[in-house]
mmCIF file of the N, C-alpha and C atoms, coordinates in Angstrom:
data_MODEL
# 
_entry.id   MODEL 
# 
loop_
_atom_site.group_PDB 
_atom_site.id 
_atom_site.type_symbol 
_atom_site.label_atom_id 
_atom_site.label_alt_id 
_atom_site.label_comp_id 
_atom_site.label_asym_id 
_atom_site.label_entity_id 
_atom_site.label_seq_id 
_atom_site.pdbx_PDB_ins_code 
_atom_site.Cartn_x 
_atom_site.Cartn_y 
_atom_site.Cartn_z 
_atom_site.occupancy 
_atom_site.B_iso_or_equiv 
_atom_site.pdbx_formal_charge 
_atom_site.auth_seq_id 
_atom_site.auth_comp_id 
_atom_site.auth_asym_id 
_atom_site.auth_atom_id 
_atom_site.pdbx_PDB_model_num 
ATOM 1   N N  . UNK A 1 1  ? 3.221  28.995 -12.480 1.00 0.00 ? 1  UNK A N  1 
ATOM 2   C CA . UNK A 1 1  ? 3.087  28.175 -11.292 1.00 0.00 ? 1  UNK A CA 1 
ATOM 3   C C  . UNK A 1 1  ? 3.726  28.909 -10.121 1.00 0.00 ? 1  UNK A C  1 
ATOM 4   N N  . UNK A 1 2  ? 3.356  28.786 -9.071  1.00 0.00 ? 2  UNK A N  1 
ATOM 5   C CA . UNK A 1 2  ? 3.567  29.772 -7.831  1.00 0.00 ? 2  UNK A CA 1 
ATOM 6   C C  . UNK A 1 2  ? 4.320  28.813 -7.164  1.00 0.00 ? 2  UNK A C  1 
ATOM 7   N N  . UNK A 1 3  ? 5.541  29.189 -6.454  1.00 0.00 ? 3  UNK A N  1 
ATOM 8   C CA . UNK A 1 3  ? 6.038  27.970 -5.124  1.00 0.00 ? 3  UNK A CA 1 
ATOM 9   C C  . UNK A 1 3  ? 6.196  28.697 -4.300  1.00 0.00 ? 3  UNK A C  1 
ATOM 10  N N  . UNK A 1 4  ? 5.770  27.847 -3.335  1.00 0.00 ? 4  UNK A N  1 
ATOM 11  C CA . UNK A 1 4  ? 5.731  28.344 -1.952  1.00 0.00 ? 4  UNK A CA 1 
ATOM 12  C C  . UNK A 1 4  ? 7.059  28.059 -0.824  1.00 0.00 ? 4  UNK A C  1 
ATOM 13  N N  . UNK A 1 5  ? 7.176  28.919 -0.340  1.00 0.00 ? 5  UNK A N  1 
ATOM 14  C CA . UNK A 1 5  ? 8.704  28.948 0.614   1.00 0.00 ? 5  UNK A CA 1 
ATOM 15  C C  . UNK A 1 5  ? 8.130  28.025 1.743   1.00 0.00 ? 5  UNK A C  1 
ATOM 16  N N  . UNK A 1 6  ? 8.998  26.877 2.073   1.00 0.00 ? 6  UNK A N  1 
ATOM 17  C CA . UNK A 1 6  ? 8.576  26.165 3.142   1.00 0.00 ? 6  UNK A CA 1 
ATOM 18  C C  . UNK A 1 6  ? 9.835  26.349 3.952   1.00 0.00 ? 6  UNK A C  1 
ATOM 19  N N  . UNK A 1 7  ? 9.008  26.823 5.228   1.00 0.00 ? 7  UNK A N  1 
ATOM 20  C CA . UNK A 1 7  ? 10.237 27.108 6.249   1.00 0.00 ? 7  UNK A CA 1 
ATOM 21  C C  . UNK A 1 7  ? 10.281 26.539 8.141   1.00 0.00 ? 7  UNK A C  1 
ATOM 22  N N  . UNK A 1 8  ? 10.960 26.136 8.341   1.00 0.00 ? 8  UNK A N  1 
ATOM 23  C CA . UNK A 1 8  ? 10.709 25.774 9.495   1.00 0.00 ? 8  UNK A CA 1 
ATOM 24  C C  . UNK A 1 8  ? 11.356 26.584 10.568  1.00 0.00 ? 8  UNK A C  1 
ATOM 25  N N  . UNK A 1 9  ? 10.677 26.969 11.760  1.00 0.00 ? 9  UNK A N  1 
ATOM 26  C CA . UNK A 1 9  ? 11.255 27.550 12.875  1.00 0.00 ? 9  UNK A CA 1 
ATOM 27  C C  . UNK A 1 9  ? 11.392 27.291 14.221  1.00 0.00 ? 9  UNK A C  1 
ATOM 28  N N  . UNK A 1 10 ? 12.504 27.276 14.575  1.00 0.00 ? 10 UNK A N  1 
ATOM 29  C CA . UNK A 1 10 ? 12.660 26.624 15.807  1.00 0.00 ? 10 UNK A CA 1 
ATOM 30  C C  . UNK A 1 10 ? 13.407 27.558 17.176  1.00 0.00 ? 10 UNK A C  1 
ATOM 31  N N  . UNK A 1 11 ? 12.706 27.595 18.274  1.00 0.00 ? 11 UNK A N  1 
ATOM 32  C CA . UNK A 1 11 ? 13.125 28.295 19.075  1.00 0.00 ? 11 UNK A CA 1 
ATOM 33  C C  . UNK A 1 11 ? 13.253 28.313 20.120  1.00 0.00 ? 11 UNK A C  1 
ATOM 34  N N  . UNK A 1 12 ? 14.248 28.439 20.954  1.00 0.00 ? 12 UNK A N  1 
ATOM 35  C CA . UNK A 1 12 ? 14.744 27.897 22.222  1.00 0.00 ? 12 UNK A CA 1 
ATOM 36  C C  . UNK A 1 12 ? 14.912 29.522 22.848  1.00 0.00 ? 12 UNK A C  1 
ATOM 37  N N  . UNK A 1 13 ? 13.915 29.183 24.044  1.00 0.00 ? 13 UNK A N  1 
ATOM 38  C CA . UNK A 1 13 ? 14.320 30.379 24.946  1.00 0.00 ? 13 UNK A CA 1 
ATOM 39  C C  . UNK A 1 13 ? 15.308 29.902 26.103  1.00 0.00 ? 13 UNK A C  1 
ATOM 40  N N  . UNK A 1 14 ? 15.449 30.837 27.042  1.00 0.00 ? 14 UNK A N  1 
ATOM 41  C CA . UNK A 1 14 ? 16.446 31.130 27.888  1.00 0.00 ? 14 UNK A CA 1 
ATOM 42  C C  . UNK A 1 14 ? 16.609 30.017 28.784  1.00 0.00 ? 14 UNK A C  1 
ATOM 43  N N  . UNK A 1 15 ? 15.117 29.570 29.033  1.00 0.00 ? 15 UNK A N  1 
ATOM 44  C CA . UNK A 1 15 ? 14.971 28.477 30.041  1.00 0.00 ? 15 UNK A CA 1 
ATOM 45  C C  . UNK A 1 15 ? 15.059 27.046 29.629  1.00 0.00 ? 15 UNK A C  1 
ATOM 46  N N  . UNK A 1 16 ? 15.338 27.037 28.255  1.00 0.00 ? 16 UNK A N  1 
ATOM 47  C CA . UNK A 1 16 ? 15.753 25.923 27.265  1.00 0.00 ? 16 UNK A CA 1 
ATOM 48  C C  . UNK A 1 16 ? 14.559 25.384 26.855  1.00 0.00 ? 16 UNK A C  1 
ATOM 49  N N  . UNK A 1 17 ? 13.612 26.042 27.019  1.00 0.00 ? 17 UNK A N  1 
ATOM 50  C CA . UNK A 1 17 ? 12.221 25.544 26.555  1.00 0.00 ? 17 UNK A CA 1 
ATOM 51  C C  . UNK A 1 17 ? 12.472 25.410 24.560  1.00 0.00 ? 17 UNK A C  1 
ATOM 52  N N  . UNK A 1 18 ? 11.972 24.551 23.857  1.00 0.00 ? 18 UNK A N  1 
ATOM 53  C CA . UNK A 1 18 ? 11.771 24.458 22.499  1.00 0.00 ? 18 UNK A CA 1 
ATOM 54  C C  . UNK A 1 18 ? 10.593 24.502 21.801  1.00 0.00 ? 18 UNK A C  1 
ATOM 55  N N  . UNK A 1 19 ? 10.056 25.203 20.818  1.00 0.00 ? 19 UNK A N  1 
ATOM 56  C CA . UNK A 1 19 ? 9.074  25.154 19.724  1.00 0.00 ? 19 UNK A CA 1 
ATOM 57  C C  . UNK A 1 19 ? 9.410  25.185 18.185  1.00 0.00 ? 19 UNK A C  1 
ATOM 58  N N  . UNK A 1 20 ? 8.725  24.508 17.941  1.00 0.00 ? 20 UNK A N  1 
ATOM 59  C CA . UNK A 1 20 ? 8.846  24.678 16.476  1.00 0.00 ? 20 UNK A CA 1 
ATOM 60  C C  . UNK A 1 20 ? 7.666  24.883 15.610  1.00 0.00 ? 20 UNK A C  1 
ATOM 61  N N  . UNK A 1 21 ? 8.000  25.290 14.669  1.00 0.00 ? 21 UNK A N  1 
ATOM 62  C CA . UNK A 1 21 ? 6.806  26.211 14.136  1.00 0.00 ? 21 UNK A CA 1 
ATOM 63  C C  . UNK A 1 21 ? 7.184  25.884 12.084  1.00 0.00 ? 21 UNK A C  1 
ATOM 64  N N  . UNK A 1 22 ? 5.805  25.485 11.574  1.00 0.00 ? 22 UNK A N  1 
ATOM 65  C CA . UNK A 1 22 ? 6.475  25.751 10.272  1.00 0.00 ? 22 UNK A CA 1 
ATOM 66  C C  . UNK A 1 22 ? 5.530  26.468 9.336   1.00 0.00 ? 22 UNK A C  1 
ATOM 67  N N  . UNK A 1 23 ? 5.895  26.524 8.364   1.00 0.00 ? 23 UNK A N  1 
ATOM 68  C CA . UNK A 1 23 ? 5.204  27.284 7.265   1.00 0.00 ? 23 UNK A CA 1 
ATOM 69  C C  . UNK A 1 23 ? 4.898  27.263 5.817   1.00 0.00 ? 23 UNK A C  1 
ATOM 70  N N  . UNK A 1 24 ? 4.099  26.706 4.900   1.00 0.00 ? 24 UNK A N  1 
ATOM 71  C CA . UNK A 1 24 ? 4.358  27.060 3.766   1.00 0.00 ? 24 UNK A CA 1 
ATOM 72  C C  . UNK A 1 24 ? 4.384  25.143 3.254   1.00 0.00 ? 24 UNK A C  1 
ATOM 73  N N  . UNK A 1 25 ? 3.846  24.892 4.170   1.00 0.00 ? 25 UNK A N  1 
ATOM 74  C CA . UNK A 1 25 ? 3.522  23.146 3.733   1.00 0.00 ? 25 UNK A CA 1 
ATOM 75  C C  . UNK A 1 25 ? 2.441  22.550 3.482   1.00 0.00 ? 25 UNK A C  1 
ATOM 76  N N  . UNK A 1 26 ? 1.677  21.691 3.037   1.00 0.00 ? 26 UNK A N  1 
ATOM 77  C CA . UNK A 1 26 ? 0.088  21.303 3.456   1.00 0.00 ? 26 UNK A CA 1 
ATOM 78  C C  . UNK A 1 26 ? -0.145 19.826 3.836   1.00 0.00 ? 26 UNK A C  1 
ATOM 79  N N  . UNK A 1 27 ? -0.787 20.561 4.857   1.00 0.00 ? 27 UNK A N  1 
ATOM 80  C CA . UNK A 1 27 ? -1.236 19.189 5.870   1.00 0.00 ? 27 UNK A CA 1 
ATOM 81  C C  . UNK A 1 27 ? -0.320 18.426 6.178   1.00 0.00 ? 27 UNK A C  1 
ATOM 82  N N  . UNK A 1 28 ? -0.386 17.599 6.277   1.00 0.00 ? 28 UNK A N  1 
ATOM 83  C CA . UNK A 1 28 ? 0.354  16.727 7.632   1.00 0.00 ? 28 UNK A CA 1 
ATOM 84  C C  . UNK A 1 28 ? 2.067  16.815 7.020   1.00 0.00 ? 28 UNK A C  1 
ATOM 85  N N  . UNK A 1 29 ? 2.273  17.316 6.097   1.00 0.00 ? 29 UNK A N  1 
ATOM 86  C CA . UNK A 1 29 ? 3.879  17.067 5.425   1.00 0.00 ? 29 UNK A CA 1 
ATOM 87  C C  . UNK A 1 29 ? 4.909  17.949 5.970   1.00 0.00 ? 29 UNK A C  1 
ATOM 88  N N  . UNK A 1 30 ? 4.377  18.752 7.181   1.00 0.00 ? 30 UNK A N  1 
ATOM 89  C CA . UNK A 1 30 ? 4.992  19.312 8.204   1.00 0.00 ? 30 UNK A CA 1 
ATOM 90  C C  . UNK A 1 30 ? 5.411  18.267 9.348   1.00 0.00 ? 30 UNK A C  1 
ATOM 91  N N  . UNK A 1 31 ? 4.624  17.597 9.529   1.00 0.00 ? 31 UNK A N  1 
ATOM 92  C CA . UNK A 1 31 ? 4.879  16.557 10.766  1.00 0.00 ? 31 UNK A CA 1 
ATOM 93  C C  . UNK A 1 31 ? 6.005  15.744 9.878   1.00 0.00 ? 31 UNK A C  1 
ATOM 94  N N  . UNK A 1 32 ? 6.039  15.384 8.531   1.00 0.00 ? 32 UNK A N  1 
ATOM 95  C CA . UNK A 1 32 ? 6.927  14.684 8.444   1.00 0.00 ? 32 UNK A CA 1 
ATOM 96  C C  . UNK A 1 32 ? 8.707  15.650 8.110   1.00 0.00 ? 32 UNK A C  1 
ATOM 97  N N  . UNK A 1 33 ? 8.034  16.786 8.249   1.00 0.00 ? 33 UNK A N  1 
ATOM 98  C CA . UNK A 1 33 ? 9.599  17.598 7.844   1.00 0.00 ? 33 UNK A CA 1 
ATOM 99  C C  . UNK A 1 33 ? 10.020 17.758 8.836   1.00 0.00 ? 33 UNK A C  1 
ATOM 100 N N  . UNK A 1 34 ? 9.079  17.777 9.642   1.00 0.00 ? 34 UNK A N  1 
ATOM 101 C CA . UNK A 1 34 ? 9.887  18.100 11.118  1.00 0.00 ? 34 UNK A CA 1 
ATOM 102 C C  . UNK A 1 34 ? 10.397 16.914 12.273  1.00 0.00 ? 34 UNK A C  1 
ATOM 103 N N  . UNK A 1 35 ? 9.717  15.628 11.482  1.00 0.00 ? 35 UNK A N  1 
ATOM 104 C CA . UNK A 1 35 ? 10.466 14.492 12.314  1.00 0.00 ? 35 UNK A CA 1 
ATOM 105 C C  . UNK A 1 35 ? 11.334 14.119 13.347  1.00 0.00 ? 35 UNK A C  1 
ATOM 106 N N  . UNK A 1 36 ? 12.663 14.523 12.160  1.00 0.00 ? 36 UNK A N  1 
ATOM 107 C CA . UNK A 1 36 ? 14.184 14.368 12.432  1.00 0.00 ? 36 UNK A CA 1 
ATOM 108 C C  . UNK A 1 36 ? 14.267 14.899 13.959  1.00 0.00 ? 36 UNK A C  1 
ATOM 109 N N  . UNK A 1 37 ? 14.139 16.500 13.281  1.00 0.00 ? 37 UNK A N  1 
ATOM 110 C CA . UNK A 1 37 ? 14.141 17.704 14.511  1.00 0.00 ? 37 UNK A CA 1 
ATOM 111 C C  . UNK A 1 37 ? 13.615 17.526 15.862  1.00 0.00 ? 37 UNK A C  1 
ATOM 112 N N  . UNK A 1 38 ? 12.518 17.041 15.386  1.00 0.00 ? 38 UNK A N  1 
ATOM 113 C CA . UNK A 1 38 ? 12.168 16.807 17.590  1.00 0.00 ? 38 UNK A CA 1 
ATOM 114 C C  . UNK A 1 38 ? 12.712 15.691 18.085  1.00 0.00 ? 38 UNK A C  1 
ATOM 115 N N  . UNK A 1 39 ? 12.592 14.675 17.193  1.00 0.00 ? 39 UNK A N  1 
ATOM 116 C CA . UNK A 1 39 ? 13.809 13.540 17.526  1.00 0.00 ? 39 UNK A CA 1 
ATOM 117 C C  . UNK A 1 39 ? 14.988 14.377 18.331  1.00 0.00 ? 39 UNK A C  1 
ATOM 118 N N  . UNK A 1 40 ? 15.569 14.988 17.472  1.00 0.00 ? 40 UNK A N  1 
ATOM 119 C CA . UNK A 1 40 ? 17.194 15.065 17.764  1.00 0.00 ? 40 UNK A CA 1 
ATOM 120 C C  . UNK A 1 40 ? 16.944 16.496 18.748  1.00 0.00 ? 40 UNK A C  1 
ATOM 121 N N  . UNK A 1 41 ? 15.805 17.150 19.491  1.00 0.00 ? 41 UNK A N  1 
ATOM 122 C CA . UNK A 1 41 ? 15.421 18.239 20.122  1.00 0.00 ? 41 UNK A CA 1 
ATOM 123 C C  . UNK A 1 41 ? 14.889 17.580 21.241  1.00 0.00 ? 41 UNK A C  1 
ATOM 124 N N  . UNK A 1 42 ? 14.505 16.363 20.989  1.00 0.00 ? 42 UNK A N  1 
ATOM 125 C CA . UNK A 1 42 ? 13.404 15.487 22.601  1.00 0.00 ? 42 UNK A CA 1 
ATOM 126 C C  . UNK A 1 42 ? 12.329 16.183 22.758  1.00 0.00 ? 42 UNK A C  1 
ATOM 127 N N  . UNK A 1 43 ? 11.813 16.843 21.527  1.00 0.00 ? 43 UNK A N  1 
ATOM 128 C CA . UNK A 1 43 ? 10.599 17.254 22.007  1.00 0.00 ? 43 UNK A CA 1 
ATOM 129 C C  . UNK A 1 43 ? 9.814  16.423 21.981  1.00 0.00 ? 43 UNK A C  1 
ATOM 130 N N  . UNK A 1 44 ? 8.664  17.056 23.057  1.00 0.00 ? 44 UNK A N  1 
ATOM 131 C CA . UNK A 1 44 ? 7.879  15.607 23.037  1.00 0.00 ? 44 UNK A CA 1 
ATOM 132 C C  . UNK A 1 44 ? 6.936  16.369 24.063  1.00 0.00 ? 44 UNK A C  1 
ATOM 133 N N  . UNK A 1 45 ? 6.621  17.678 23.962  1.00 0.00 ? 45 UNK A N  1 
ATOM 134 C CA . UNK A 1 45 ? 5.527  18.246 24.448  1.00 0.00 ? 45 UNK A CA 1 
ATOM 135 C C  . UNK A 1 45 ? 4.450  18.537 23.899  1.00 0.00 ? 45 UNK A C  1 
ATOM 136 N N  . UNK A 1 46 ? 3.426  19.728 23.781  1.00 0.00 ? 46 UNK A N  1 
ATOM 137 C CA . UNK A 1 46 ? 2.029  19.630 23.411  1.00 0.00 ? 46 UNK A CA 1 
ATOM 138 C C  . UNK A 1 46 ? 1.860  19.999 21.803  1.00 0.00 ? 46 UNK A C  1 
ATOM 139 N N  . UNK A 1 47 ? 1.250  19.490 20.868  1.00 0.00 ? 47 UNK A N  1 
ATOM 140 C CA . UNK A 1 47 ? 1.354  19.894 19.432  1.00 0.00 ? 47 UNK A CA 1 
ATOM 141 C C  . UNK A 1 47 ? 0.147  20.285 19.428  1.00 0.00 ? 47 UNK A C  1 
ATOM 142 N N  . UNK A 1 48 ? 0.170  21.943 18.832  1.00 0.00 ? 48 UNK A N  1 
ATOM 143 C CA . UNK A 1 48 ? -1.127 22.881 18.610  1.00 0.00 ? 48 UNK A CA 1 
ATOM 144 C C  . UNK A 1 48 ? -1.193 23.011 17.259  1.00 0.00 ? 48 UNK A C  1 
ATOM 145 N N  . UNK A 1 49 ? -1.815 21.816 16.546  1.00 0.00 ? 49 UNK A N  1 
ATOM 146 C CA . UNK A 1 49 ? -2.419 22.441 14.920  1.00 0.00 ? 49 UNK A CA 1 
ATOM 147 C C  . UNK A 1 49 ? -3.290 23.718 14.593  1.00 0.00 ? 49 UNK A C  1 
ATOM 148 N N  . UNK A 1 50 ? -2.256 24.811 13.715  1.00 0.00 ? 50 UNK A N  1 
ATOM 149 C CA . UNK A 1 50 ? -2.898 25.954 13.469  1.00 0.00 ? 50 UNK A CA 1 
ATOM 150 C C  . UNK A 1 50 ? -4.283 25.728 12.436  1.00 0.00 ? 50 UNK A C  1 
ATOM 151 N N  . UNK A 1 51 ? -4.886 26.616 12.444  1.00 0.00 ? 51 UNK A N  1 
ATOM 152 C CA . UNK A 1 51 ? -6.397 26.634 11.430  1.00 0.00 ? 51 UNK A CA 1 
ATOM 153 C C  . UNK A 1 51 ? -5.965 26.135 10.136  1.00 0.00 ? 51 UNK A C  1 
ATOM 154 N N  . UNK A 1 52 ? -4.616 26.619 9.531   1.00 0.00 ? 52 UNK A N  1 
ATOM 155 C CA . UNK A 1 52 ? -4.125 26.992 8.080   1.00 0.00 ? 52 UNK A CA 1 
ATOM 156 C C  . UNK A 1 52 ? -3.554 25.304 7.958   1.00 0.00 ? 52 UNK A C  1 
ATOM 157 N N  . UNK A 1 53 ? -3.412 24.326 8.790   1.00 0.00 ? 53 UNK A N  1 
ATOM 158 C CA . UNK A 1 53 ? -3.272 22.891 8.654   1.00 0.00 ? 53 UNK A CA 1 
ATOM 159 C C  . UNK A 1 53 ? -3.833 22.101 7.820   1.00 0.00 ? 53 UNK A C  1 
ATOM 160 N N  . UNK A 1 54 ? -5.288 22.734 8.126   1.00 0.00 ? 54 UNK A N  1 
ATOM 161 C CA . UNK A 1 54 ? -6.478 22.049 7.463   1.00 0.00 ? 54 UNK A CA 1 
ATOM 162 C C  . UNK A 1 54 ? -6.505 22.592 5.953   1.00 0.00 ? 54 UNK A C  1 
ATOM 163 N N  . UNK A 1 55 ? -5.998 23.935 5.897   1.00 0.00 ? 55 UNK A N  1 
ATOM 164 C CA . UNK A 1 55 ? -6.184 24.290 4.269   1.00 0.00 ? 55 UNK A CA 1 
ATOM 165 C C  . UNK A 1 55 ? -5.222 23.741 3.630   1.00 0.00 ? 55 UNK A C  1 
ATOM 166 N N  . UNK A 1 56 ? -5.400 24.293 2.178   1.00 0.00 ? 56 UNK A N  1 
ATOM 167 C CA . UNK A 1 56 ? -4.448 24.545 1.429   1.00 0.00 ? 56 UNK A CA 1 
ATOM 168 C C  . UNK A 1 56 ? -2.962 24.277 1.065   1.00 0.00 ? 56 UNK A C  1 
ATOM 169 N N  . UNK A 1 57 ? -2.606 25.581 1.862   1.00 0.00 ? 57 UNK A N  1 
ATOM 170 C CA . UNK A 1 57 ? -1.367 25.675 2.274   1.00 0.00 ? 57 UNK A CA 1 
ATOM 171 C C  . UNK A 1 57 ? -1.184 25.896 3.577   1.00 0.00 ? 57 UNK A C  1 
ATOM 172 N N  . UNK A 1 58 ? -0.237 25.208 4.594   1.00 0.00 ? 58 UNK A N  1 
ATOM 173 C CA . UNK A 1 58 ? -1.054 25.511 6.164   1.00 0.00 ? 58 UNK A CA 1 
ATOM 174 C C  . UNK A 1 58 ? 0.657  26.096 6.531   1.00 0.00 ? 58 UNK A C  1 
ATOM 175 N N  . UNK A 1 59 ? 0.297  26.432 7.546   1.00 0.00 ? 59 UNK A N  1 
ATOM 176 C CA . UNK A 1 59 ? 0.922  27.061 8.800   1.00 0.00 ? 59 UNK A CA 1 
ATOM 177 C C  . UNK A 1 59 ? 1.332  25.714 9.563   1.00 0.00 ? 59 UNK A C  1 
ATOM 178 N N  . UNK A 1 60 ? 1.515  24.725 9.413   1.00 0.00 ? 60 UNK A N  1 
ATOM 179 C CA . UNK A 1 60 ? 1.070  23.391 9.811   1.00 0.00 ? 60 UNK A CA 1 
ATOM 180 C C  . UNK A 1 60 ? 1.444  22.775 11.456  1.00 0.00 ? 60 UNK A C  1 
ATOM 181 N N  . UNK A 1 61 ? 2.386  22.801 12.317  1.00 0.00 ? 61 UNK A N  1 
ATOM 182 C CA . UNK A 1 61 ? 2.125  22.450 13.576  1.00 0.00 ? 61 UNK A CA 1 
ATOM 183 C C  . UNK A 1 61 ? 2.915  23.738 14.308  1.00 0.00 ? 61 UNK A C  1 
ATOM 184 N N  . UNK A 1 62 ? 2.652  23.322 15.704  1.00 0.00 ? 62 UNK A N  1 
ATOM 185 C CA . UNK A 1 62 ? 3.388  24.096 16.281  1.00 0.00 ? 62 UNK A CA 1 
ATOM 186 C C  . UNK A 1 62 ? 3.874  23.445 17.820  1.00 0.00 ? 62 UNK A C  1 
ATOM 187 N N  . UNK A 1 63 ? 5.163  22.699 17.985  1.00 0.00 ? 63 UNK A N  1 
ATOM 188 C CA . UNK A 1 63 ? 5.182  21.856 18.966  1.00 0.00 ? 63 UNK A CA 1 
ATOM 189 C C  . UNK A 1 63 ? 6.230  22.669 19.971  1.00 0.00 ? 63 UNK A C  1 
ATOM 190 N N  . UNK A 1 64 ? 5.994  22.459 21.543  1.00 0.00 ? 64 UNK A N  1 
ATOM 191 C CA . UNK A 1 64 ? 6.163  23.248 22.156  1.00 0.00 ? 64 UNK A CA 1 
ATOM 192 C C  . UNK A 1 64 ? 6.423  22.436 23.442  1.00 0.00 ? 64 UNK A C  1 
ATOM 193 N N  . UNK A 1 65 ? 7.963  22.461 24.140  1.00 0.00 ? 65 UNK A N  1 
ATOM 194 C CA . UNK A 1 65 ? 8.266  21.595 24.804  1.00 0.00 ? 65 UNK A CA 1 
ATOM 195 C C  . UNK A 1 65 ? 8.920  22.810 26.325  1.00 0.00 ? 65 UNK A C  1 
ATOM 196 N N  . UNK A 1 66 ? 8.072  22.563 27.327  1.00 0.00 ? 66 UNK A N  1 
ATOM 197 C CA . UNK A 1 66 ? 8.321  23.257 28.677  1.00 0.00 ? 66 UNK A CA 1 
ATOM 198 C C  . UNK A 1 66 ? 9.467  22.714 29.432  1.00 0.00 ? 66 UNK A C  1 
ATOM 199 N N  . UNK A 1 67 ? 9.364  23.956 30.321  1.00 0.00 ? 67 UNK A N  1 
ATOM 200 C CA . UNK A 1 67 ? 10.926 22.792 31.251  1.00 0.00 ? 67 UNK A CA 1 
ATOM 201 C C  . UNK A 1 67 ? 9.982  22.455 32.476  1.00 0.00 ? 67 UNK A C  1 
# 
């Protein structure tokens, strides 16, 4: 049986902008890992579902909050 590394990434540039990014989840069970996090981040900007969402194993959101 194969397991897959589920990882989440989060990144704040200079201008305090935030994204998060994850990996290694399928379908929507990214939105729920990442909950907490934009909660407690205020994100609450544009969410770009990658292609790999829809498969398998996805790449699953990528939320992205401007100043």
């Amino acid at each position: 049986m194969s397991t897959t590394t589920k990882t989440i990434e989060i990144t704040v540039s200079p201008e305090g902008a935030t994204s998060i990014k994850t990996s290694g989840f399928t379908g929507s069970s990214c939105r729920d890992a990442t909950r907490d996090i934009e909660r407690a981040l205020g994100v609450a900007g544009k969410e770009s579902l990658l292609p790999e969402f829809y498969g398998k194993t996805s790449t699953g959101e990528h939320l992205q909050q401007g100043n």
